[in-house]
C-alpha positions as CSV (number, residue, x, y, z in Angstrom):
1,X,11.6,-2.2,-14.3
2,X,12.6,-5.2,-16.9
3,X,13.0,-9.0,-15.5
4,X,13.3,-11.5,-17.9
5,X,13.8,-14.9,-17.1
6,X,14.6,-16.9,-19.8
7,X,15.7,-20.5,-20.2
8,X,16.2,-20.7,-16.3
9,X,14.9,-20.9,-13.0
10,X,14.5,-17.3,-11.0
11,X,13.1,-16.8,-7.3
12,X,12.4,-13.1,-6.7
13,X,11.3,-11.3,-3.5
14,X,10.0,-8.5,-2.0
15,X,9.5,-6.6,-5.6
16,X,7.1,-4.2,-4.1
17,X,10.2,-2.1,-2.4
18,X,11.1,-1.7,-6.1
19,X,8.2,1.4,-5.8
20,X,8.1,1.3,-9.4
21,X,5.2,2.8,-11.3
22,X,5.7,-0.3,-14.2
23,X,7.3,-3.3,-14.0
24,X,7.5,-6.3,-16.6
25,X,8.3,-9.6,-16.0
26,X,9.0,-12.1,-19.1
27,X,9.0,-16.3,-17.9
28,X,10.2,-18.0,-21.1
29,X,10.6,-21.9,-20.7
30,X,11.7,-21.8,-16.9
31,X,9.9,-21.8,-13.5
32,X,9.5,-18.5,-10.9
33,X,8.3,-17.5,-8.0
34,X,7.6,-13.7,-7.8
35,X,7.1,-12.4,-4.8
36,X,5.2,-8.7,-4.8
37,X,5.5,-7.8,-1.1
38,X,6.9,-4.8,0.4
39,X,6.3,-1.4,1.0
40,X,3.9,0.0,-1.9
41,X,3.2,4.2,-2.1
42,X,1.3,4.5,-5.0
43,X,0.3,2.4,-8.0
44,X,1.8,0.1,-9.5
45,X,0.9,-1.8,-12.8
46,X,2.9,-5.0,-13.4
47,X,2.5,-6.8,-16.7
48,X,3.5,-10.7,-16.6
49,X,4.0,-12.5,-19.1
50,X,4.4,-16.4,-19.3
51,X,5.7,-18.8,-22.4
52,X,6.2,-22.7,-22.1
53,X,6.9,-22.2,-18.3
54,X,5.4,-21.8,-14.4
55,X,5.0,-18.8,-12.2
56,X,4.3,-18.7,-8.3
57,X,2.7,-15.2,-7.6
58,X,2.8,-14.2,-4.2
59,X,1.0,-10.9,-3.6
60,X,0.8,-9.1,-0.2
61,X,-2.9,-9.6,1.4
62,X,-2.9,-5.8,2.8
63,X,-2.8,-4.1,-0.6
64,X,-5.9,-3.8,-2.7
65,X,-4.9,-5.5,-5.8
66,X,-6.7,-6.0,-9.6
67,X,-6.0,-8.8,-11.7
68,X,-6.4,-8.8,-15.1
69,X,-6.6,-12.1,-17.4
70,X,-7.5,-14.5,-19.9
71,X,-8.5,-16.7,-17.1
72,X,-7.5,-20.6,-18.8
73,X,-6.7,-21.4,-22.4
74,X,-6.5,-24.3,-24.6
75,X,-3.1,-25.0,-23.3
76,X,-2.3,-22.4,-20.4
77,X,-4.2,-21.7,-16.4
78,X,-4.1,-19.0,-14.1
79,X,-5.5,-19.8,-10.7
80,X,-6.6,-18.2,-7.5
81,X,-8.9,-18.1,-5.4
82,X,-11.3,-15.2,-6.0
83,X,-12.9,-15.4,-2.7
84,X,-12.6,-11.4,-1.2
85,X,-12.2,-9.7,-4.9
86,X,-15.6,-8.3,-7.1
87,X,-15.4,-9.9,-10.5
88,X,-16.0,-6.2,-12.9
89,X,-15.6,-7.1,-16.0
90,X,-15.2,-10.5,-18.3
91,X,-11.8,-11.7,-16.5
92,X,-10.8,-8.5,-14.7
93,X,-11.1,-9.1,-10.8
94,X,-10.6,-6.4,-8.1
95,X,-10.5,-5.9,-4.3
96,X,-13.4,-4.4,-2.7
97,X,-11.5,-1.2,-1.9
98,X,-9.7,-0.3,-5.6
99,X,-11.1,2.2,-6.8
100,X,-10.6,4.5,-3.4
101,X,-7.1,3.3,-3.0
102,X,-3.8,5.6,-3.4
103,X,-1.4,2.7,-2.6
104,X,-2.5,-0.7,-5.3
105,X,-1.2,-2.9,-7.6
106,X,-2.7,-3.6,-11.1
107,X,-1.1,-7.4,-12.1
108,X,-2.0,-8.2,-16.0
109,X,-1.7,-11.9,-16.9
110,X,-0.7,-13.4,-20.2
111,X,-0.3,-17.2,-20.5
112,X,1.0,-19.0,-23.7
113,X,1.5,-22.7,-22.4
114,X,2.4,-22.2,-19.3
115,X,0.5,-22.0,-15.6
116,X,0.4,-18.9,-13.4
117,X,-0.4,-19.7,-9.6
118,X,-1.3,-17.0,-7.7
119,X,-1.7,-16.5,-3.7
120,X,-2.1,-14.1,-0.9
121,X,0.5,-13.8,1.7
């Protein structure tokens, strides 16, 4: 699954009813919220990237979840809180119960010079 936003503003819910096993999101010069809640069987690796813009990341609090990124830049930020998930590796962060989990989400982050937001819902 594809979503590119581009020069625009795009509000997105419940993506994790998509049950897709990849899903890419592109935010150009615009502002988003992505909402990954829903239903989840299986994995699911989502790859978001960000330009000159800002994302809102919602992702449901009851599925085990790894994040994956470069955590701030010269001219870009990712925040969350990391309280609850095992920092593994230089800027890889997972929940406690990953590795044993069938249903999860893998969210990769890639900022240019933008800000990606993330929280637990």
């Amino acid at each position: 699954m594809n979503i590119d936003v581009g020069a625009s503003s795009a509000r997105l819910y419940k993506l994790g009813n998509a049950n897709v096993v990849k899903m890419k999101c592109d935010v150009g010069a615009a502002s988003s919220h992505l909402d990954f809640s829903g239903e989840y069987h299986g994995e699911t690796e989502v790859d978001i990237s960000v330009g000159v813009a800002s994302a809102d990341i919602v992702l449901p609090k009851d599925v085990p979840v790894r994040i994956e990124s470069d955590d701030d830049g010269w001219f870009s930020s990712v925040k969350f809180r990391k309280r609850g998930l095992d920092e593994v590796d230089d800027g890889v962060w997972e929940s406690p119960e990953f590795e044993t989990a069938t249903d999860r989400l893998i969210i990769r982050i890639d900022v240019g010079m933008g800000s990606v937001k993330l929280t637990w819902e």
